[in-house]
C-alpha positions in Angstrom: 22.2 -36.0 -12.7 21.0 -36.8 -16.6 24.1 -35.6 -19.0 23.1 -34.4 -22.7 22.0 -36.9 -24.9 19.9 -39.1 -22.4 16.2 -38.6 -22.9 14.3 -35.3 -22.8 12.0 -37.0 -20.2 12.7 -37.5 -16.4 11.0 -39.0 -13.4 9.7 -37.1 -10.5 7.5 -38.5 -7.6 7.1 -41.7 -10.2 5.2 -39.3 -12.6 7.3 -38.7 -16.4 8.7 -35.0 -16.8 10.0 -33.4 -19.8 13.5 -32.2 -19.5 14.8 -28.9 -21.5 18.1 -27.3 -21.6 20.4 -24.7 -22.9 24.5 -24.6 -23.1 24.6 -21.0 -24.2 21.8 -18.7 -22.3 22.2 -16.1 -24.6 18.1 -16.8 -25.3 15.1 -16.6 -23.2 15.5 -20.6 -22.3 16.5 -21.3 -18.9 19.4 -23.5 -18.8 17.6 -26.2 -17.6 14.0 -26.7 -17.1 11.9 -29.6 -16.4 7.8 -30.3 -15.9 5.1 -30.8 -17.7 4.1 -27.5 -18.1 5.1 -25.0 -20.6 5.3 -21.3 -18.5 6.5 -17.7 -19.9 7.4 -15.2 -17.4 6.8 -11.6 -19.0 8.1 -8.5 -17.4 6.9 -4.9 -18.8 4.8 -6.7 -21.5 8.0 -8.4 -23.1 8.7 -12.4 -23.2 11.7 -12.7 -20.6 11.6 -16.7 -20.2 10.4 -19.3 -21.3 10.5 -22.3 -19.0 8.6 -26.1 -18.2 7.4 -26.6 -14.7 5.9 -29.1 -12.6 1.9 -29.0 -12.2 2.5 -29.4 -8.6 4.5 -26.3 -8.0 1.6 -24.5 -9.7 -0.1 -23.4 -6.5 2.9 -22.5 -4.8 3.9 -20.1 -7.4 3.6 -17.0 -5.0 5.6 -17.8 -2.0 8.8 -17.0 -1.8 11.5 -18.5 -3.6 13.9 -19.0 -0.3 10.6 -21.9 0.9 11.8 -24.1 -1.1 8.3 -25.1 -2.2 8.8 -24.0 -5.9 7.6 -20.5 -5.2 8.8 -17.8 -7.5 7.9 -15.1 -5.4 5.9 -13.9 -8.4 2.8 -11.3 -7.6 0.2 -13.6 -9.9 0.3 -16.4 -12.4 -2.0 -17.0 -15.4 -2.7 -20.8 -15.5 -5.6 -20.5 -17.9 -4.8 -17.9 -20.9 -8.4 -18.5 -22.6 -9.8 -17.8 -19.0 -7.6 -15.0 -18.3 -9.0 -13.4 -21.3 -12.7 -14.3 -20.9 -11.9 -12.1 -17.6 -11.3 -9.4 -19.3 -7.3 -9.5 -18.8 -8.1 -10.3 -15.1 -6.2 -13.0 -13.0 -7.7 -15.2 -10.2 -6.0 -13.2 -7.8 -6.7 -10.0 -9.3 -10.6 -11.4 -9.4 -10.3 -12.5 -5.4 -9.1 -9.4 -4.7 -11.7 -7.3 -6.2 -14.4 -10.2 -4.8 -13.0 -9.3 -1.6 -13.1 -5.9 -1.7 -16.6 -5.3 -3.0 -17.2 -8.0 -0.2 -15.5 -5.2 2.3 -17.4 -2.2 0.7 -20.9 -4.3 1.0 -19.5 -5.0 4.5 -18.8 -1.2 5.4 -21.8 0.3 3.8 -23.8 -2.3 6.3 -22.5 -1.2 9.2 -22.5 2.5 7.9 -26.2 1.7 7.3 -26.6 -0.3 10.8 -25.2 3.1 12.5 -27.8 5.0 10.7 -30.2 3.3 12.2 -28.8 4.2 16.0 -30.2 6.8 17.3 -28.8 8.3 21.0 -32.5 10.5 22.7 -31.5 12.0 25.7 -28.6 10.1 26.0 -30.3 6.6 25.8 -29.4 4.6 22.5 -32.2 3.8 20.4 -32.4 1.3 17.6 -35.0 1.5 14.6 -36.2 -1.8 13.8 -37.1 -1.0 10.1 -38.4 -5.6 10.2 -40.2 -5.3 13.5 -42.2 -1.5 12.7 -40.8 -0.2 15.5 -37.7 1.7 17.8 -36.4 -0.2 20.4 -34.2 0.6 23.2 -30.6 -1.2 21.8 -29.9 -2.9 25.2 -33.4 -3.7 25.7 -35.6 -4.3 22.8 -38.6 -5.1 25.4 -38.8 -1.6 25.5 -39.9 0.1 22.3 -42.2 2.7 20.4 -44.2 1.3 17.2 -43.8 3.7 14.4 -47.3 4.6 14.4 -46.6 5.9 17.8 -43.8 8.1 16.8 -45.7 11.2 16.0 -47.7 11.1 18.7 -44.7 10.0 21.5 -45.0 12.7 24.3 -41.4 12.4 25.5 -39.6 13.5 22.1 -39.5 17.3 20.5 -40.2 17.4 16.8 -36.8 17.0 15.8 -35.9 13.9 16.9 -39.6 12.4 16.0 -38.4 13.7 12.4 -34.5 12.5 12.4 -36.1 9.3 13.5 -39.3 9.1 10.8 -36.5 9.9 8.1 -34.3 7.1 9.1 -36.9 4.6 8.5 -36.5 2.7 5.7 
C-alpha cells in the first residue's frame, strides 16, 4: 500500500492510474480513489461524490457491488456527457430500453394484426393471405378462396363474406 507523499500515479494490470485521496471526508472526495477516469455520482440532482475510476470497471458499473467486479449497483451511468445531452437528457440504457420497448409494441401490434387476420367459419380457422389475394385454410393453405371469389362463395352468409372483405388489407 502507497503512503502519502509517494506519487499520485499507480500501476494496475501494467497500465499507469492516478491516485487521489482525502484525510478528512468532510467533502465530496472519497477517501481514496484511483483510475483514469474522473466520475460524479449525483443523487436528487445534487453532486454527492466525486471519484477516479478505472476504464475497465466502466461496463460493470451496474452489477452489484457484493461481485466484486467494480459494480456499484448503480441503475445507469453517463459515460459520454456531450452524448447524453445530444439524447435529449437520455442514457444508453434509458435509450435500449425505450428501443426495446417500441421493439415490443411493433412486436404486439403484429401479432394483434396477424390475429386480425384469423378468421374461425364454422368452426374451421381461416387465414387471409392479404400477399397471396386470397383466404386459406390455416392448417392447410392448399385449400383456399381467392378474394375475387369471396362474394360469390356459396358456403358463407353475408356476414362473414363482409367481416372477411373488411379484414383485407
Amino acid at each position: 500500500m502507497e503512503k502519502r507523499g509517494e506519487p499520485f500515479v499507480i500501476w494496475d494490470r501494467n497500465r499507469p492510474y492516478y491516485r487521489i485521496w482525502a484525510e478528512d471526508r468532510e467533502d465530496i472526495l472519497p477517501t481514496d480513489s484511483t483510475g483514469n477516469e474522473f466520475w460524479a455520482v449525483v443523487r436528487n440532482n445534487t453532486l454527492v461524490t466525486v471519484m477516479l475510476r478505472k476504464d475497465y470497471q466502466r461496463d460493470s458499473v451496474t452489477e452489484p457491488r457484493s461481485l466484486g467486479t467494480g459494480g456499484m449497483g448503480v441503475d445507469d451511468a453517463i459515460d459520454d456527457m456531450n452524448e447524453f445531452i445530444s439524447n435529449g437528457g437520455k442514457t444508453k440504457t434509458e435509450l435500449r430500453k425505450d428501443f426495446d420497448d417500441e421493439q415490443a409494441k411493433a412486436k404486439g401490434e403484429e401479432k394483434e394484426k396477424m390475429a386480425r387476420k384469423i378468421k374461425v367459419i364454422n368452426g374451421v380457422k381461416w387465414f387471409i393471405n392479404d400477399d397471396a389475394q386470397r383466404i386459406q385454410k390455416k392448417n392447410n393453405p392448399n385449400v383456399f378462396i381467392p378474394f375475387d371469389d369471396i362474394i360469390d362463395y356459396p358456403d358463407w352468409d353475408d356476414d362473414t363474406k363482409e367481416d372477411i372483405i373488411s379484414s383485407i388489407n
